[in-house]
N, C-alpha and C positions, 0 to 999 in steps of 0.2 A: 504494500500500500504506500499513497505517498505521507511522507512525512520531513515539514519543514522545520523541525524543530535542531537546532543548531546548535543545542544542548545534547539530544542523543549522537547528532552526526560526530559531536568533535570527542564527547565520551569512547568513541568507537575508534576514532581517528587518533587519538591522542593514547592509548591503549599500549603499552610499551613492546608487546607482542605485534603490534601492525603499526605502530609508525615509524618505524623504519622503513618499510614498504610505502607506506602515504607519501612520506617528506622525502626520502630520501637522500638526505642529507644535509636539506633546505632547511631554514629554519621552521618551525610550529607555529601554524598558524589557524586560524578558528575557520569551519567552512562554511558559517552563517552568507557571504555575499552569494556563495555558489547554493547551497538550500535554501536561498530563502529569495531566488531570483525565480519568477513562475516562468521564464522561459527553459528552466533546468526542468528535471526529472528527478527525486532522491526517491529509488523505493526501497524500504527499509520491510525489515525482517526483525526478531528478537536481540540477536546479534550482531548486525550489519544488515547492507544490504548495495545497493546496487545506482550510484547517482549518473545520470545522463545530463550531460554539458551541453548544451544547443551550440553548433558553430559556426552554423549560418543564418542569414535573413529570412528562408524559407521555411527554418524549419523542421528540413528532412533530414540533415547529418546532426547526429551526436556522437561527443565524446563518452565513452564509457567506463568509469570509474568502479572498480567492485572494490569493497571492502568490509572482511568481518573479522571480528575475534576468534580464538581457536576455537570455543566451545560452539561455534556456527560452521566451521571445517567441515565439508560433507556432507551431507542429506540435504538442510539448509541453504546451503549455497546453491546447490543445484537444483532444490525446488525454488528457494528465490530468485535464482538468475531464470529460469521456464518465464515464471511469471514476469518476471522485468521486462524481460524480450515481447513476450506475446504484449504486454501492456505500449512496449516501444514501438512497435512496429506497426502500432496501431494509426499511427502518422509519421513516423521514418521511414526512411528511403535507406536509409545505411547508416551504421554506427561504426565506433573503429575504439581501438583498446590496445595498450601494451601489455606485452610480458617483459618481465625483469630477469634478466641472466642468472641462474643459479636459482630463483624462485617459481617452483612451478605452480602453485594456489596462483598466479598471477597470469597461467596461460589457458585461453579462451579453450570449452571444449569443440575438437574438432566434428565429433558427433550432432553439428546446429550448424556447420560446415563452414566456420571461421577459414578464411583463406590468410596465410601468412605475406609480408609486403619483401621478405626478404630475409637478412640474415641481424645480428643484432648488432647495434651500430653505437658510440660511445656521443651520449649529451650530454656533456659533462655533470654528472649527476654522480652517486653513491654506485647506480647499477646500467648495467649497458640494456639500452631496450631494442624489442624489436615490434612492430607493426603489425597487427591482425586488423582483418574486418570483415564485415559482413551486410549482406546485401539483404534486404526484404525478401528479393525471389529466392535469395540463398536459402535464407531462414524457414519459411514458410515449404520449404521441399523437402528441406527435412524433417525428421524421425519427431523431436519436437514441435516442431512449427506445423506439422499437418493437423495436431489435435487443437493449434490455435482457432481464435475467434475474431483474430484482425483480419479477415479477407475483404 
């Protein structure tokens, strides 16, 4: 569900088990402009959950931000990210998300048929990233996106 409250997001984000991951070596910062902006997406879970960035004027690309604490590792994450998608796609064209070198909770499943953008390339950050994304027709062919209800 969404949830703009910027009290749960930075609880989650600030979590010393995941903000290394968040920040990545940036300094700590609150994510109240990004939840609490209604052109974003935050859909949250018990543990985390799943925030979409708007990056264009249309509308249809977002950026896609997952993050939860260990105890949402698993079952959680993957029924929450199901539902994120089917609720994103319900007006996205295409979304896009990194993985972090060495972290793999951070790479998209390829079972929703995430297509990678290449190899992983250093932004001067803590971890070197690489590019996935995914397409609405991508999404919607697959294994998950067939039982959706964005068509």
């Amino acid at each position: 569900m969404i949830n703009r409250s910027a009290e749960f997001w930075d609880s989650v984000a600030f979590d010393p088990d995941v903000a290394p991951f968040v920040f990545m070596g940036q300094p700590k910062t609150s994510l109240a402009v990004l939840v609490e902006d209604k052109r974003n997406e935050p859909f949250a879970s018990e543990n985390g959950g799943v925030l979409f960035v708007k990056t264009d004027h249309l509308g249809s690309i977002y950026e896609m931000h997952t993050m939860f604490r260990p105890a949402g590792w698993g079952r959680e994450v993957a029924i929450t990210g199901a539902k994120a998608l089917h609720h994103i796609f319900s007006k996205a064209l295409l979304i896009f998300t990194y993985e972090q070198e060495g972290h793999w909770q951070s790479r998209p499943p390829k079972s929703h048929r995430w297509k990678s953008s290449g190899e992983f390339i250093d932004q001067g950050l803590s971890k070197r990233l690489k590019l996935w994304y995914l397409t609405r027709d991508d999404f919607l062919s697959s294994p998950v996106g067939k039982k959706s209800q964005c068509r």
